[in-house]
Backbone as numpy.savetxt, mean C-alpha at the origin, in Angstrom:
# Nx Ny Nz CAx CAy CAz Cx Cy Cz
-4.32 14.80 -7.52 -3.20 15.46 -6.89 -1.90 14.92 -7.47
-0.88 15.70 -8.31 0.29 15.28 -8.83 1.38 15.99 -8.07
2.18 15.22 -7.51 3.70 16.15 -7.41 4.20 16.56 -8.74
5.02 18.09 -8.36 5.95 18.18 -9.60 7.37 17.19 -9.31
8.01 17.77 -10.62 9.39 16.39 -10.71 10.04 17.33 -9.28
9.97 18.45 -9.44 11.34 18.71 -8.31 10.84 18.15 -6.88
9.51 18.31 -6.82 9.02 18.20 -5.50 9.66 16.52 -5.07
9.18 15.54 -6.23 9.26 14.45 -6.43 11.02 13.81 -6.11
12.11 15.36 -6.67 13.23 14.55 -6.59 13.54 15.02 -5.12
13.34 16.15 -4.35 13.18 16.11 -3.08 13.06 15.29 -2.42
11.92 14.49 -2.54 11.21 13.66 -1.43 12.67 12.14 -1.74
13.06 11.42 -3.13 14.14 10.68 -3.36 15.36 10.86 -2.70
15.40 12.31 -2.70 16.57 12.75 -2.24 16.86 12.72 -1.06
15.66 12.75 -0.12 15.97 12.56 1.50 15.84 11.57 1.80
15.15 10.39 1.05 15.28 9.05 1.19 16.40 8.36 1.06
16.78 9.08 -0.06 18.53 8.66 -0.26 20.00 9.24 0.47
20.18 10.09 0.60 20.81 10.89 2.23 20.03 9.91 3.26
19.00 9.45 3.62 18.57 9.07 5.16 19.46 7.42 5.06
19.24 6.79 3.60 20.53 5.63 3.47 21.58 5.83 3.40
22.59 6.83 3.05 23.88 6.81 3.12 24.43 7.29 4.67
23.23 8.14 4.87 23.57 7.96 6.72 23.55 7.01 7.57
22.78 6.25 7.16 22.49 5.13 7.76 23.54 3.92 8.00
24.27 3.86 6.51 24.98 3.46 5.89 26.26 3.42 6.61
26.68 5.02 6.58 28.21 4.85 7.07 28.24 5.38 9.05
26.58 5.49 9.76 26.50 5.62 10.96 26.21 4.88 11.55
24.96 3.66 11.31 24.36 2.74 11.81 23.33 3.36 12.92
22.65 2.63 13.09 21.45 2.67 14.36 21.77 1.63 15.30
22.33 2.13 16.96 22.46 1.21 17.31 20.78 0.36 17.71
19.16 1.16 17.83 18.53 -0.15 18.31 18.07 -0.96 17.01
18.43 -0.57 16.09 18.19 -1.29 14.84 19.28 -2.18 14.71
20.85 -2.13 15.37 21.79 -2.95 14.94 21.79 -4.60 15.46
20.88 -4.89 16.35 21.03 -5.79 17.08 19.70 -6.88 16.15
18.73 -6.65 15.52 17.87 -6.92 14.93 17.86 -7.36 13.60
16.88 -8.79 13.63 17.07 -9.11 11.93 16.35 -8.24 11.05
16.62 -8.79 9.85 15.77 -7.94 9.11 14.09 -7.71 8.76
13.83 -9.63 9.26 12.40 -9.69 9.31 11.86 -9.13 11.07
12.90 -8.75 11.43 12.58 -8.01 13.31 11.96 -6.66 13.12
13.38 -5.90 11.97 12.98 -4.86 11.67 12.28 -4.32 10.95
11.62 -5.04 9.63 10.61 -5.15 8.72 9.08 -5.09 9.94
9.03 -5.76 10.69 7.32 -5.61 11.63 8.00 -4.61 12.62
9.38 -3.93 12.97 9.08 -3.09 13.90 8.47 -1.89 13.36
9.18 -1.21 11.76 9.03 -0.57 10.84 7.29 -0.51 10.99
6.73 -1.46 10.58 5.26 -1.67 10.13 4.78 -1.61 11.59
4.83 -0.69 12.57 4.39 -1.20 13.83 4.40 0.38 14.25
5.47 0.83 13.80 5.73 2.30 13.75 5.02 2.90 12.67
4.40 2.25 11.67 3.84 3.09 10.95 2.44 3.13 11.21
2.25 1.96 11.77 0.50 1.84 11.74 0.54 2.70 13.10
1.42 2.89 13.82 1.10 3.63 15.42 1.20 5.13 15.20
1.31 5.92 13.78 1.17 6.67 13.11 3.22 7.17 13.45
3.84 6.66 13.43 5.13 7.04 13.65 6.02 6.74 12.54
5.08 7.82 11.39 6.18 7.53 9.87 7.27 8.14 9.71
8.00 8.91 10.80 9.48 9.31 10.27 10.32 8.21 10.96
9.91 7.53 12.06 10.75 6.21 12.34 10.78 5.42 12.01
9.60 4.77 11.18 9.14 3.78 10.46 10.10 3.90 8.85
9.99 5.24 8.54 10.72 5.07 6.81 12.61 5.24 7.45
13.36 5.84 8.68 14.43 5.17 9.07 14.58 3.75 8.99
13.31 2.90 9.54 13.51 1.94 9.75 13.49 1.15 8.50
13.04 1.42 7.32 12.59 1.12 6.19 13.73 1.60 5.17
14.39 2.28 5.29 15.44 2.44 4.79 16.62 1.51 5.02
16.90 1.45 6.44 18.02 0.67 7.19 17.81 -1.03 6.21
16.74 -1.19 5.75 16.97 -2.35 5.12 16.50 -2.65 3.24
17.01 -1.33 2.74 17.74 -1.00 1.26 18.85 -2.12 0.61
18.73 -3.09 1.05 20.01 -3.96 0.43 19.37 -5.38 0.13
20.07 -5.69 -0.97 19.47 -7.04 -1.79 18.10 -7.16 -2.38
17.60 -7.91 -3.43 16.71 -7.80 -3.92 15.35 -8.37 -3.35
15.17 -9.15 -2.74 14.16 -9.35 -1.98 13.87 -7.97 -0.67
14.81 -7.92 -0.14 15.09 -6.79 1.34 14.60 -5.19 0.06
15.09 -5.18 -0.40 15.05 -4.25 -1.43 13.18 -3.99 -1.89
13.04 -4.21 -2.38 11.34 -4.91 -2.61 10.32 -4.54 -2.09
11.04 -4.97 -0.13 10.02 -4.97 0.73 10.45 -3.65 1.39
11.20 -3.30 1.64 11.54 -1.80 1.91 11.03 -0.64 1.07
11.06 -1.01 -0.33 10.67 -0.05 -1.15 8.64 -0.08 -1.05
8.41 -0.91 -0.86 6.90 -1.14 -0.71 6.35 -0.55 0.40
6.89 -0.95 1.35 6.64 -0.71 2.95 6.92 1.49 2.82
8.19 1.37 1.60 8.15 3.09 1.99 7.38 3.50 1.27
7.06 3.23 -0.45 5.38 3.31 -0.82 4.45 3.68 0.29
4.15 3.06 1.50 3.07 2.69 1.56 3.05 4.35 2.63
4.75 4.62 3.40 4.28 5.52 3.71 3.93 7.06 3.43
4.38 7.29 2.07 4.22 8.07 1.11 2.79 8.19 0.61
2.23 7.62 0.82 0.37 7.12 0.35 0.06 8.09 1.30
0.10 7.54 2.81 -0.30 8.12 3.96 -0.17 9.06 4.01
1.12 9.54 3.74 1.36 11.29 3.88 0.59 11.88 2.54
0.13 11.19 1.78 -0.77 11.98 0.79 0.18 12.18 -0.77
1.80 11.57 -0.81 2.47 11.68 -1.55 2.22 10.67 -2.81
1.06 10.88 -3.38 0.72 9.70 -4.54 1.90 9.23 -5.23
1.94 10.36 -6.30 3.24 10.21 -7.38 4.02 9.78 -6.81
4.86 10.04 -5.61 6.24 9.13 -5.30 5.83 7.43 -4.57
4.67 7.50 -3.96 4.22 6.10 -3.55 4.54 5.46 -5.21
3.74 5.65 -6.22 3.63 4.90 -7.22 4.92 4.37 -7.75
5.55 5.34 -7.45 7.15 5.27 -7.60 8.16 4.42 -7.06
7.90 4.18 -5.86 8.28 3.40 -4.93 7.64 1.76 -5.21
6.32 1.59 -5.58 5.90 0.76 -5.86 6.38 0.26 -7.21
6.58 0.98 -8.21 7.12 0.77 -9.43 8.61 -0.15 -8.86
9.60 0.33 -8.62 10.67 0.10 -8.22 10.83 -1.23 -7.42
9.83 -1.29 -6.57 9.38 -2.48 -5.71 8.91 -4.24 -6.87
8.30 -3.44 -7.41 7.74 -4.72 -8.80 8.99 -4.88 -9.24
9.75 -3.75 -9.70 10.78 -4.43 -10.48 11.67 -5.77 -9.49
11.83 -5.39 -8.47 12.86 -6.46 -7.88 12.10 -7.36 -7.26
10.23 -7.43 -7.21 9.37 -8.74 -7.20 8.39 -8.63 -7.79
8.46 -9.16 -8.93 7.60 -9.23 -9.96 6.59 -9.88 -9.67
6.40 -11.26 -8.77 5.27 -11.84 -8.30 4.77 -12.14 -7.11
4.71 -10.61 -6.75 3.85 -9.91 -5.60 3.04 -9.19 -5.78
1.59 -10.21 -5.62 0.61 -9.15 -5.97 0.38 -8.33 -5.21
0.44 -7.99 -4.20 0.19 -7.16 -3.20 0.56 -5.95 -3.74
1.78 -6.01 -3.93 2.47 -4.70 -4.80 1.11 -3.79 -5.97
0.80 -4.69 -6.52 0.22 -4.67 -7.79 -1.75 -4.18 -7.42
-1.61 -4.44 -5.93 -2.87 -4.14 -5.23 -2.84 -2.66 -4.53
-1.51 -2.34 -3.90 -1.04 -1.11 -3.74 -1.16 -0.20 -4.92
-0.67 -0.59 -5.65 -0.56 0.80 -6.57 -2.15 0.90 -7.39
-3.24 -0.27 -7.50 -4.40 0.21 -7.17 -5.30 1.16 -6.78
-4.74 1.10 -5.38 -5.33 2.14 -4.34 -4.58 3.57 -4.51
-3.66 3.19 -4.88 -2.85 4.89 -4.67 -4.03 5.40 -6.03
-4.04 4.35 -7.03 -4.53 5.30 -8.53 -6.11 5.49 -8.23
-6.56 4.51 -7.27 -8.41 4.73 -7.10 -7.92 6.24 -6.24
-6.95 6.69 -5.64 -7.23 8.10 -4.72 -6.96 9.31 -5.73
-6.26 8.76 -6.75 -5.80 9.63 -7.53 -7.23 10.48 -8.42
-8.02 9.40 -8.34 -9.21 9.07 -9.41 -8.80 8.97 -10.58
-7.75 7.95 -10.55 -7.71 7.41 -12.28 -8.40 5.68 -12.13
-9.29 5.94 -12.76 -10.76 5.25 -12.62 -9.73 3.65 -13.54
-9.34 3.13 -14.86 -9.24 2.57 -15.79 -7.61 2.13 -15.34
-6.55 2.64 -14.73 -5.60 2.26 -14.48 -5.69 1.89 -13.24
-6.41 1.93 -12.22 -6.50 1.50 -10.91 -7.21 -0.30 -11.41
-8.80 0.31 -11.98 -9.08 -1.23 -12.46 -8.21 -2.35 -12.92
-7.36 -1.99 -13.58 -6.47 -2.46 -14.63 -5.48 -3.32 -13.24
-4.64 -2.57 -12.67 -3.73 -3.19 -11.60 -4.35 -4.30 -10.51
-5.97 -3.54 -10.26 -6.60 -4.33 -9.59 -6.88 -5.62 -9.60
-7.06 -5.69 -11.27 -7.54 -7.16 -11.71 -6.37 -7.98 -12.20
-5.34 -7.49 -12.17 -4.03 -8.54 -12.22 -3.57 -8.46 -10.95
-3.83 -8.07 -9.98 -3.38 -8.21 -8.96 -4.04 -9.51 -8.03
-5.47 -9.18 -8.77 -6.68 -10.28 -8.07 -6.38 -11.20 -8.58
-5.69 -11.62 -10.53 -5.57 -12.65 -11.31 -4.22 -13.37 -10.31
-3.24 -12.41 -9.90 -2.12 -13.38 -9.44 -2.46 -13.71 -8.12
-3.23 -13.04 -6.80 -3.44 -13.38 -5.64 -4.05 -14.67 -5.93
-4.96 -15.15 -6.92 -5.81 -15.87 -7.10 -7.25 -16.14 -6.88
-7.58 -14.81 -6.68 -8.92 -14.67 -6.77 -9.32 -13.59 -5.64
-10.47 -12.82 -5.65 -10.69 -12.07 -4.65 -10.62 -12.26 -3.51
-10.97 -13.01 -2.87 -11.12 -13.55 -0.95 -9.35 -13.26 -1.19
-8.14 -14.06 -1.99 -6.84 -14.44 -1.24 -6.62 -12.38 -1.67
-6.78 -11.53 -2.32 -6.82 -10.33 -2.79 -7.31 -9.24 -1.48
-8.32 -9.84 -1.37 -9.11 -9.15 0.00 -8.57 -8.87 1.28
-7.72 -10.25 1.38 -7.14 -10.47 2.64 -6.23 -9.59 2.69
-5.25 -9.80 1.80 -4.04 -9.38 1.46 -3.49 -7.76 2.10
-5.07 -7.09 1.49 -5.50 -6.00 1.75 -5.77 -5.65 3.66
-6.11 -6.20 3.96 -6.48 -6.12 5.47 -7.65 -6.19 5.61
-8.90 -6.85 4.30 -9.98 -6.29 4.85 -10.96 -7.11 5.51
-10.43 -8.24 6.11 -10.79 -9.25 6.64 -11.13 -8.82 7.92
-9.77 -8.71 8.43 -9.37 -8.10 9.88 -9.83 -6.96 10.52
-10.18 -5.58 9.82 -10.47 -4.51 10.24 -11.85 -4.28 10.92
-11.92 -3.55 11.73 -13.40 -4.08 12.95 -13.52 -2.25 13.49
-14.90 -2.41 13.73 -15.46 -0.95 13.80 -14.30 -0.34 15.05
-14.13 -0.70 15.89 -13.02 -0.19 16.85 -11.72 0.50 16.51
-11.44 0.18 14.96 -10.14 0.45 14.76 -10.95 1.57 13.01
-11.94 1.81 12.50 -11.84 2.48 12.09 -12.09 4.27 12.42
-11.26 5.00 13.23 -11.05 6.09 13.30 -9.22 5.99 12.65
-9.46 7.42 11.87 -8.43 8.21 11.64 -7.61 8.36 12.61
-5.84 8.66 12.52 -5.01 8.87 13.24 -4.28 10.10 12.54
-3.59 11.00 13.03 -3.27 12.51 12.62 -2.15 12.26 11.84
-0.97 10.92 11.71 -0.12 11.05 10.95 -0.60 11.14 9.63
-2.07 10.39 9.25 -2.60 10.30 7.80 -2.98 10.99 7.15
-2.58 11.21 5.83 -3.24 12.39 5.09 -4.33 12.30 4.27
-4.31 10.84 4.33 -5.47 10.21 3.00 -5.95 9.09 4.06
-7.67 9.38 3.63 -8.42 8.70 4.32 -9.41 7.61 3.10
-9.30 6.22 3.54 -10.28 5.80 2.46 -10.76 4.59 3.12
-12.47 3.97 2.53 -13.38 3.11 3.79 -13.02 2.05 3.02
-12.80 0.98 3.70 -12.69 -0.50 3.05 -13.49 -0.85 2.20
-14.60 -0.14 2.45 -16.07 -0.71 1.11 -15.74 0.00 -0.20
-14.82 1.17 -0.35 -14.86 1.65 -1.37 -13.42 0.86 -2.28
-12.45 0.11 -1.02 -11.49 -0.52 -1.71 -11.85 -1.67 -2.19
-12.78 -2.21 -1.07 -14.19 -3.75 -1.59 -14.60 -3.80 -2.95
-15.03 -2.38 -2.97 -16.06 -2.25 -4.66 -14.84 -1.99 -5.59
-13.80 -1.46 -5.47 -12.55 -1.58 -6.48 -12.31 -2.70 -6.91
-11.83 -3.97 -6.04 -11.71 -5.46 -6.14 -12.86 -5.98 -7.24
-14.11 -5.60 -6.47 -15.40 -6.49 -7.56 -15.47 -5.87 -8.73
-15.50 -4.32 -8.98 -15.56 -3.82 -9.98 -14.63 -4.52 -10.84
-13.12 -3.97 -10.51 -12.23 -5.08 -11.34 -11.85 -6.51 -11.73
-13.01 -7.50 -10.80 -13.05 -8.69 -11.25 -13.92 -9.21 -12.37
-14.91 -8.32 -12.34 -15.97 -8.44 -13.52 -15.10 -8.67 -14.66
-13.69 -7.67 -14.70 -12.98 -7.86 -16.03 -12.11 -9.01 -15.74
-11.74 -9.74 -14.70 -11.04 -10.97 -14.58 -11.71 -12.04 -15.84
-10.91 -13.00 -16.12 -11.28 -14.00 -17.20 -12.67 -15.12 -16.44
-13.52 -15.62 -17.01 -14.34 -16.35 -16.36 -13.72 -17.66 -15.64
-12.83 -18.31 -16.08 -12.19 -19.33 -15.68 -11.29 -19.17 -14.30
-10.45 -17.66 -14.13 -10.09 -17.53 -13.19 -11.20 -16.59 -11.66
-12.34 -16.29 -11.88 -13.47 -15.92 -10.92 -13.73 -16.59 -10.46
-13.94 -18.04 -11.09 -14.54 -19.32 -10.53 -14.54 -19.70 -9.94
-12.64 -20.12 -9.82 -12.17 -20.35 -8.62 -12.53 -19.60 -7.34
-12.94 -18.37 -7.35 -13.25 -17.79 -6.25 -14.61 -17.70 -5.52
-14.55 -18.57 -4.63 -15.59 -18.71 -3.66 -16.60 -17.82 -3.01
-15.72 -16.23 -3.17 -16.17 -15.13 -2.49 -17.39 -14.70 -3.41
-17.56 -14.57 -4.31 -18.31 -14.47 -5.83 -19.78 -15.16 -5.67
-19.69 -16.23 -4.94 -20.75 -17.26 -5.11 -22.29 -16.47 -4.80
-22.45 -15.52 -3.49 -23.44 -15.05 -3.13 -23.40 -13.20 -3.10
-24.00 -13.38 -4.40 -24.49 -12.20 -4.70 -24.77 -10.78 -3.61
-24.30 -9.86 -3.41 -25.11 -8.83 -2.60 -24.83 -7.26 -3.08
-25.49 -6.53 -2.62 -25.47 -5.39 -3.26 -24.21 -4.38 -2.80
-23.82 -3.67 -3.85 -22.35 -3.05 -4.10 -22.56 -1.61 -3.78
-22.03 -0.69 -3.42 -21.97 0.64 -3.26 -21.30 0.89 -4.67
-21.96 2.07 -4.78 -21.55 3.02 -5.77 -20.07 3.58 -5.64
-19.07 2.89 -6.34 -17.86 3.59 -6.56 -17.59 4.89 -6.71
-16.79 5.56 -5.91 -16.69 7.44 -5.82 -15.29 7.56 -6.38
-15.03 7.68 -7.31 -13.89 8.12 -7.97 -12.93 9.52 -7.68
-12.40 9.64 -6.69 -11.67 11.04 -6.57 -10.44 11.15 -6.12
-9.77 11.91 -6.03 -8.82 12.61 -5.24 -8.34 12.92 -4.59
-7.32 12.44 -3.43 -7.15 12.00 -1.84 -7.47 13.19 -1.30
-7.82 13.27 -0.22 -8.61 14.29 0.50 -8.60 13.70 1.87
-9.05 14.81 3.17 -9.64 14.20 3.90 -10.84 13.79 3.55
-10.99 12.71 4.55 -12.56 12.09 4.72 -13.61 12.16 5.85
-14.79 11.55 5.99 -15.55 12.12 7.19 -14.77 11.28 8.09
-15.42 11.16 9.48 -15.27 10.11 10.63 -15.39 8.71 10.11
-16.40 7.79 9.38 -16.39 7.19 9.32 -14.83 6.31 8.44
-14.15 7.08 7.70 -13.38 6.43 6.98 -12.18 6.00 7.93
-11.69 4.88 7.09 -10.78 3.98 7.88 -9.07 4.69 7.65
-8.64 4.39 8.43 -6.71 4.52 8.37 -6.60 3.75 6.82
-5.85 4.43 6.41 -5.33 3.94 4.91 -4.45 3.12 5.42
-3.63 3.34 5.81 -2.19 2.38 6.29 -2.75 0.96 6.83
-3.94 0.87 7.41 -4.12 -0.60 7.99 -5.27 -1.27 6.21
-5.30 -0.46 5.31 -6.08 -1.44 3.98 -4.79 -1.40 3.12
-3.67 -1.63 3.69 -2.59 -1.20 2.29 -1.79 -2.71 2.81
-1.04 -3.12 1.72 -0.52 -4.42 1.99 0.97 -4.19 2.18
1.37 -4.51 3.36 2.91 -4.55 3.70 3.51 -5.33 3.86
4.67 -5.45 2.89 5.66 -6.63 2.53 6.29 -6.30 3.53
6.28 -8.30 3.80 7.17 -8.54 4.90 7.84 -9.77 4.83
């Protein structure tokens, strides 16, 4: 699934109007709040499927290069959800530039390219993403996939893209095979062998019941 460019400068374009409003109007329940207040309220609103308050809120903190970074990631992430690949990647692009050593970032745009089914550039991000987390388990986590528990995998209606943690699991291992031997080692998770599902390479879509909320396997800078 590709956006075209216009579709693409659309979607920039209301992101950018929603900051200059922001800008010269303010929010008063956002005005009273830090930035790391409003960074988990943002991420709180998005996972509760409430992504047009969540990317306000994600906007409102567009300034400086760190704040910058994590705003641009966090709005990545809700662009994924709504099914908007090309501009997530975009957002994520933009995000690396102003933190270069965040892998998380670099684990995001992963997943956007495993939905895309670009099989060789997803690997590729995956395994430098795993090389800088430092190995799969700190990679894994990062991801959410520690935390996530049969209770919480049903779908929620804001999402447009559905994908199961095992298929983001087998992305990680697949792409560590190409990690260097010296840096696997270190990783503990590796030690006991077990059997892998077959990687499904495709194209965001819905999914059955069983698949998990994308938004809770995606990593949000905070």
């Amino acid at each position: 699934m590709c956006l075209s460019r216009v579709q693409m400068s659309r979607s920039f374009a209301l992101v950018l109007l929603t900051a200059i409003v922001f800008v010269f109007t303010g929010t008063p329940v956002l005005a009273d709040r830090t930035g790391d207040d409003r960074c988990e309220l943002g991420v709180a609103l998005a996972l509760s499927g409430d992504t047009a308050k969540a990317e306000s809120v994600f906007v409102s903190l567009l300034s400086g290069d760190q704040a910058g970074a994590r705003a641009l990631t966090n709005l990545g992430n809700l662009y994924l959800m709504k099914g908007e690949l090309d501009v997530a990647l975009a957002f994520y692009d933009m995000a690396f530039k102003g933190d270069p050593n965040d892998p998380g970032i670099l684990l995001n745009r992963a997943v956007a390219l495993m939905l895309m089914g670009e099989k060789d550039p997803a690997k590729e991000q995956a395994k430098a993403g795993i090389d800088m987390a430092g190995g799969l388990k700190a990679a894994s986590a990062m991801l959410g996939l520690r935390w996530i528990d049969k209770a919480q995998e049903s779908s929620k209606g804001a999402d447009k893209v559905h994908v199961s943690k095992e298929e983001i699991g087998a992305l990680l291992e697949e792409a560590l095979l190409s990690v260097p031997a010296d840096s696997a080692a270190t990783d503990t998770t590796t030690a006991a062998p077990r059997e892998k599902k077959k990687l499904t390479w495709r194209s965001a879509g819905a999914r059955a019941e069983e698949g998990t909320q994308v938004g809770q396997l995606l990593y949000w800078k905070r």
